[in-house]
C-alpha positions, 0 to 999 in steps of 0.5 A: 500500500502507498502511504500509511492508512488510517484505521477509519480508512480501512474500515475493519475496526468492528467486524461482526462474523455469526457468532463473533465481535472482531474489535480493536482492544480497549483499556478496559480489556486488560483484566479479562485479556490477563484472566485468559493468558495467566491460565495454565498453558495458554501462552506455552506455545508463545515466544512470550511464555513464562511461567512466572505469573507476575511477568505473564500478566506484565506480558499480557499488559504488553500484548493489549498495548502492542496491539492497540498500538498497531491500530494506530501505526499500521491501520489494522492489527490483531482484535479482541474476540468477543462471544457475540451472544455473551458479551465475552472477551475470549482472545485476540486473532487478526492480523499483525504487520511485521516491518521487521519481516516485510509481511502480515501474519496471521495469529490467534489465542482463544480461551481454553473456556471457549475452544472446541467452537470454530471460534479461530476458523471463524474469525481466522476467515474473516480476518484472510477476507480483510487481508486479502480484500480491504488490504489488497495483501499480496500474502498472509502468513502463519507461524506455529511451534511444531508441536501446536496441534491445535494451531496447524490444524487451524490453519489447515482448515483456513487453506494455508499452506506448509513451507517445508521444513523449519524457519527462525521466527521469534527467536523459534524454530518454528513452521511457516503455513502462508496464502497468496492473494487469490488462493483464499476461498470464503466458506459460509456466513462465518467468512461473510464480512467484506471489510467495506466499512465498520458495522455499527 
C-alpha cells in the first residue's frame, strides 16, 4: 500500500462474523485479556511464555498495548474476540504487520473456556477476507511451534499452506503455513464480512 492508512480508512475496526465481535482492544480489556493468558498453558506455545505469573500478566499488559498500538501505526492489527451472544472477551486473532519481516501474519489465542467452537476458523476467515480484500495483501502468513496441534490444524482448515521444513521466527524454530492473494476461498456466513466499512 502507498502511504500509511488510517484505521477509519480501512474500515475493519468492528467486524461482526455469526457468532463473533472482531474489535480493536480497549483499556478496559486488560483484566479479562490477563484472566485468559495467566491460565495454565495458554501462552506455552508463545515466544512470550513464562511461567512466572507476575511477568505473564506484565506480558499480557504488553500484548493489549502492542496491539492497540498497531491500530494506530499500521491501520489494522490483531482484535479482541468477543462471544457475540455473551458479551465475552475470549482472545485476540487478526492480523499483525511485521516491518521487521516485510509481511502480515496471521495469529490467534482463544480461551481454553471457549475452544472446541470454530471460534479461530471463524474469525481466522474473516480476518484472510480483510487481508486479502480491504488490504489488497499480496500474502498472509502463519507461524506455529511444531508441536501446536491445535494451531496447524487451524490453519489447515483456513487453506494455508506448509513451507517445508523449519524457519527462525521469534527467536523459534518454528513452521511457516502462508496464502497468496487469490488462493483464499470464503466458506459460509462465518467468512461473510467484506471489510467495506465498520458495522455499527
Amino acid at each position: 500500500m502507498v502511504g500509511r492508512p488510517t484505521r477509519e480508512s480501512l474500515g475493519m475496526d468492528r467486524i461482526e462474523t455469526g457468532r463473533l465481535l472482531l474489535r480493536p482492544f480497549q483499556e478496559t480489556d486488560g483484566p479479562a485479556y490477563r484472566a485468559i493468558r495467566l491460565k495454565p498453558g495458554v501462552t506455552r506455545f508463545l515466544p512470550s511464555h513464562t511461567e512466572d505469573p507476575g511477568e505473564a500478566a506484565r506480558r499480557a499488559d504488553a500484548t493489549v498495548a502492542a496491539f492497540r498500538e498497531a491500530w494506530v501505526r499500521d491501520g489494522y492489527g490483531p482484535w479482541a474476540v468477543v462471544e457475540r451472544a455473551a458479551g465475552r472477551l475470549v482472545g485476540h486473532l487478526g492480523l499483525r504487520r511485521l516491518p521487521e519481516r516485510g509481511e502480515t501474519e496471521l495469529l490467534f489465542l482463544i480461551d481454553p473456556g471457549a475452544q472446541g467452537r470454530g471460534y479461530a476458523t471463524e474469525g481466522g476467515r474473516a480476518a484472510l477476507t480483510c487481508g486479502f480484500g480491504r488490504l489488497a495483501l499480496p500474502e498472509v502468513a502463519a507461524f506455529a511451534l511444531p508441536g501446536n496441534a491445535a494451531s496447524i490444524a487451524v490453519l489447515e482448515r483456513l487453506g494455508m499452506r506448509r513451507r517445508p521444513g523449519l524457519v527462525r521466527a521469534f527467536g523459534l524454530e518454528v513452521l511457516r503455513y502462508e496464502m497468496r492473494a487469490g488462493e483464499f476461498q470464503p466458506i459460509g456466513e462465518a467468512s461473510a464480512p467484506s471489510c467495506g466499512g465498520s458495522s455499527q
